[in-house]
C-alpha positions in Angstrom: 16.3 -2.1 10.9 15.7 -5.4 9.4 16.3 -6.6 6.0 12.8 -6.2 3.4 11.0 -8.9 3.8 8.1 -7.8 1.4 9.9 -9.3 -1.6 9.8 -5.6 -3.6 13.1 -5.7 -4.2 15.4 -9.0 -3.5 17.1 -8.4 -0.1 16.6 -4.7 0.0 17.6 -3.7 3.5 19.3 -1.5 5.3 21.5 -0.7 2.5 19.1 -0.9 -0.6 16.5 0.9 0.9 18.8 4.3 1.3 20.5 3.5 -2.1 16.5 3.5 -3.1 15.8 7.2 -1.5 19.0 8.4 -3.7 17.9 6.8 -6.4 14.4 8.6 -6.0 15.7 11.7 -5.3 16.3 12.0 -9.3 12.3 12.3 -10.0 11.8 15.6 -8.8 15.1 16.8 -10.9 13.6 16.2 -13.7 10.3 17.9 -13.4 6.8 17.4 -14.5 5.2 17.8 -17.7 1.7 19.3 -17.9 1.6 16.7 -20.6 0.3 13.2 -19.8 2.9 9.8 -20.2 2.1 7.9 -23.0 -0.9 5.5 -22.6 -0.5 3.1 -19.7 -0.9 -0.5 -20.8 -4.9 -1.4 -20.9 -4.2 -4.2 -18.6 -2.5 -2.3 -15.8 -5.9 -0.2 -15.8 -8.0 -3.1 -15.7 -6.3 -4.3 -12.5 -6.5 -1.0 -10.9 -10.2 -1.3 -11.2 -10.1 -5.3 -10.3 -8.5 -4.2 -7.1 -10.6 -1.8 -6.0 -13.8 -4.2 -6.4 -11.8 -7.1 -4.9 -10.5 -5.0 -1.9 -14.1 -4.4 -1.3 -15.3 -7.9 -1.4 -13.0 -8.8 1.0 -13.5 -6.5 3.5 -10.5 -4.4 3.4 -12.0 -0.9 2.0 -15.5 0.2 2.3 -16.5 3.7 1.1 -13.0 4.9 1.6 -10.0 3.3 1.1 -8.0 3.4 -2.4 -5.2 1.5 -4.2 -2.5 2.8 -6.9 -0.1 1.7 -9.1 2.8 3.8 -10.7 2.4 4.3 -14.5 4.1 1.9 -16.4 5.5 4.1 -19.3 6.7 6.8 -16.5 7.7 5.9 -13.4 7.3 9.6 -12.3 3.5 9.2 -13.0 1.4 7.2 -10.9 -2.3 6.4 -11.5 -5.4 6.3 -8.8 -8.8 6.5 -9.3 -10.7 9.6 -9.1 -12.5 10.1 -5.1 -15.2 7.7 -4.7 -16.1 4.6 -3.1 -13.7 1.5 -4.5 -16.5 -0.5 -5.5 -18.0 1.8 -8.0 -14.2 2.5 -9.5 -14.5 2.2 -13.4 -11.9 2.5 -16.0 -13.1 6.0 -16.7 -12.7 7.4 -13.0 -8.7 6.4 -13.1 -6.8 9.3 -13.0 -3.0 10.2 -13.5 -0.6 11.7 -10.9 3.0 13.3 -11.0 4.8 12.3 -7.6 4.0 15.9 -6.5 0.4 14.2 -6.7 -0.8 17.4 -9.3 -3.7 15.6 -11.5 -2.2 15.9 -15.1 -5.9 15.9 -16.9 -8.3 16.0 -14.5 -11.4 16.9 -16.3 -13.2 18.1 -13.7 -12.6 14.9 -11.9 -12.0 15.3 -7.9 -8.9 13.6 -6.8 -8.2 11.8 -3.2 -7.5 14.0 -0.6 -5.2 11.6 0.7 -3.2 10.9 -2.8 -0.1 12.5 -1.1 0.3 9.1 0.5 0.9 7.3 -2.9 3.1 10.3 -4.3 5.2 10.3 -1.4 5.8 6.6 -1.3 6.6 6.0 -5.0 9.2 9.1 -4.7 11.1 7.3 -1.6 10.8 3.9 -2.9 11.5 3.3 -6.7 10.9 -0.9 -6.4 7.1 -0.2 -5.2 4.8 -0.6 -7.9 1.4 -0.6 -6.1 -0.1 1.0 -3.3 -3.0 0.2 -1.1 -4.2 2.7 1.8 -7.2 1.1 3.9 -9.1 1.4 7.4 -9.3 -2.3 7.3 -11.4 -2.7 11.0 -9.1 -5.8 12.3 -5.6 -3.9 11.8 -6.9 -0.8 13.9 -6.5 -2.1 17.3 -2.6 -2.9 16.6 -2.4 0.7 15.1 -3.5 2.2 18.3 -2.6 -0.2 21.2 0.7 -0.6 20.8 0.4 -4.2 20.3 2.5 -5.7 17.6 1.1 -7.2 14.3 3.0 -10.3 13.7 2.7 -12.9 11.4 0.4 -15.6 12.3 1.1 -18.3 9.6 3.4 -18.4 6.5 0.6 -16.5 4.3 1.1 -13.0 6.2 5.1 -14.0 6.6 5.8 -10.5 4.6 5.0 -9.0 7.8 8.1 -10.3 9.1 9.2 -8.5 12.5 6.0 -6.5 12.5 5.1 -3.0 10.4 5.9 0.5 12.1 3.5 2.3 13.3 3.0 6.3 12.1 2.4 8.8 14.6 0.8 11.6 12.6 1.6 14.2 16.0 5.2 14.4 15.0 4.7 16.0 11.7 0.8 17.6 12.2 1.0 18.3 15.8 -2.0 17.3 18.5 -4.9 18.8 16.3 -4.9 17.0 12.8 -7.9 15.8 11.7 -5.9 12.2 10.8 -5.5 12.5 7.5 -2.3 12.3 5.2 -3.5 15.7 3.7 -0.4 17.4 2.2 2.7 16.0 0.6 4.7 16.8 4.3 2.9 14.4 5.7 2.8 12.0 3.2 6.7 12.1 2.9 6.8 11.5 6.8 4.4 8.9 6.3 7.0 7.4 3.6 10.0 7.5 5.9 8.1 5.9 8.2 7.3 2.5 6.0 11.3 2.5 4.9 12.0 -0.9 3.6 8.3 -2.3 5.3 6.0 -3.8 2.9 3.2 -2.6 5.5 2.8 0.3 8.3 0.1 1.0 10.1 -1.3 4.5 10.9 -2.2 5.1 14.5 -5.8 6.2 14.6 -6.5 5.9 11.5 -5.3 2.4 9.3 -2.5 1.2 7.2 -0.5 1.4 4.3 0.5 -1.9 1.9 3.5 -1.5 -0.9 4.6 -4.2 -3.5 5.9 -4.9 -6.8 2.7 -5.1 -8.5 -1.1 -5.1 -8.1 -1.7 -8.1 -7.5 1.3 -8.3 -4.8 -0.3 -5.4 -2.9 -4.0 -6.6 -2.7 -2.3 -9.9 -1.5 -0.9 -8.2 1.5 -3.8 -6.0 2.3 -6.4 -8.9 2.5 -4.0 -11.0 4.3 -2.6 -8.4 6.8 -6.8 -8.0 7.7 -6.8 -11.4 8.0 -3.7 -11.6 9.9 -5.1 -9.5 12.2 -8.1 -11.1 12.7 -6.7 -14.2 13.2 -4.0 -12.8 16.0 -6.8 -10.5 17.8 -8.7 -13.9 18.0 -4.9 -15.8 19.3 -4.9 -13.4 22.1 -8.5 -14.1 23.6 -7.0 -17.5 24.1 -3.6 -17.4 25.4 -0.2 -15.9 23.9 0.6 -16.9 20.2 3.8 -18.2 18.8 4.7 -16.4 15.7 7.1 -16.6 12.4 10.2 -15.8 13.4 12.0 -13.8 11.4 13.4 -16.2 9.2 10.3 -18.2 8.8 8.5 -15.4 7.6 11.4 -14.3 4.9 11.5 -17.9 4.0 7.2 -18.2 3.3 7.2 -14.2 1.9 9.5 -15.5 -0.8 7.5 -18.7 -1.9 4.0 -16.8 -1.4 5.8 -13.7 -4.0 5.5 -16.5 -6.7 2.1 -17.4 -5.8 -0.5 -14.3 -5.5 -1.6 -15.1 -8.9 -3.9 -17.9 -7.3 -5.9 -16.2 -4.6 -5.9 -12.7 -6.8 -7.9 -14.9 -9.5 -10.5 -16.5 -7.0 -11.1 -12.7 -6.2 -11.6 -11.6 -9.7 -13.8 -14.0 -10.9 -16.0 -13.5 -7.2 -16.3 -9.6 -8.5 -16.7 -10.2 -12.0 -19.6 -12.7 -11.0 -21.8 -10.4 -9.0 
């Protein structure tokens, strides 16, 4: 397995990302309170809802699709809009999760079917901060051909040596109707991203993970544009891609850059 190349958690690895898994273990131990955390800071909600509108300006969610980010009083709490379509996500529709994904005060709100992906994840990996799960329409045909996503140019170089791809058969057998349902699956879902900052989900579409919200819309819109660019590559001939130290090299510059691109996005979606 590689070293982390998705900047979570400086030179992660083989090593950090079990020490993370122990680490996470601890959440459960402790138990959920029926009680929610103490506010979560204003600003962290407003770039929940940002993301959601920015993720569906730029092509990577439509009517499905969501984003999280883990509560930043609790880190056993993680928050995620209520179900609906990303675009139409207001302040009032986010929602708060224990890593068991149980709505703490749902008000008659209906949560994500899929929010086992998120709970899962932030259990196994205590550095991610922010989660994006998408059908993004360029990223499909890696998830289901068996042809690696690699990073085209030094903005997708988080990719690094390519995200894993989840077979949903090994833990829901032949008939599932694709979807991360139940917290089972989620968890196998988790195991399968390990260190990755992306893995894609065959017949079905991907999952980002980062330090922040920002960092994870960044590597949703670029790993659709990645794709994009390397599905278009292939009509012409076969591409030369970041190795892997290439790509470590341009993920750690771009970590200290997403503030650019993320505010082109919000003042697009705050315009319309």
């Amino acid at each position: 397995m590689p070293g982390c190349l998705c900047g979570c958690a400086p030179e992660l690895g083989r090593r950090g990302f079990f020490a993370a898994a122990v680490a996470a273990a601890a959440f459960p131990a402790r138990g959920f309170s029926a009680e929610p955390a103490p506010a979560a800071d204003p600003v962290l909600i407003d770039d929940i809802v940002t993301a959601n509108h920015i993720l569906y300006d730029q092509g990577v969610v439509d009517g499905f699709g969501h984003i999280s980010a883990r509560h930043d009083k609790d880190p056993s709490r993680y928050l995620l809009s209520r179900s609906m379509a990303p675009a139409l996500v207001t302040e009032a529709d986010v929602m708060e999760f224990d890593l068991d994904s149980n709505a703490i005060d749902p008000r008659g709100r209906t949560p994500y079917l899929e929010r086992f992906i998120h709970g899962e994840i932030y259990k196994l990996r205590p550095d991610v901060m922010a989660i994006v799960h998408s059908h993004s329409p360029a990223v499909l045909p890696f998830a289901d051909t068996g042809v690696p996503l690699l990073p085209m140019n030094h903005i997708a170089g988080f990719l690094g040596a390519g995200p894993p791809v989840f077979e949903i058969r090994t833990v829901a057998g032949d008939a599932s109707d694709m979807l991360v349902r139940n917290n089972d699956i989620g968890k196998a879902l988790a195991k399968t991203l390990g260190p990755h900052p992306v893995a894609l989900m065959r017949g079905h579409g991907s999952v980002a993970a980062a330090q922040s919200v920002k960092h994870v819309v960044f590597r949703a819109v670029y790993t659709e544009v990645n794709a994009r660019t390397e599905g278009e590559a292939l009509k012409i001939g076969k591409p030369t891609f970041l190795n892997e130290k290439e790509a470590a090299a341009a993920a750690k510059t771009n970590d200290g850059l997403v503030g650019r691109p993320w505010e082109l996005w919000k003042q697009r979606v705050m315009s319309k």
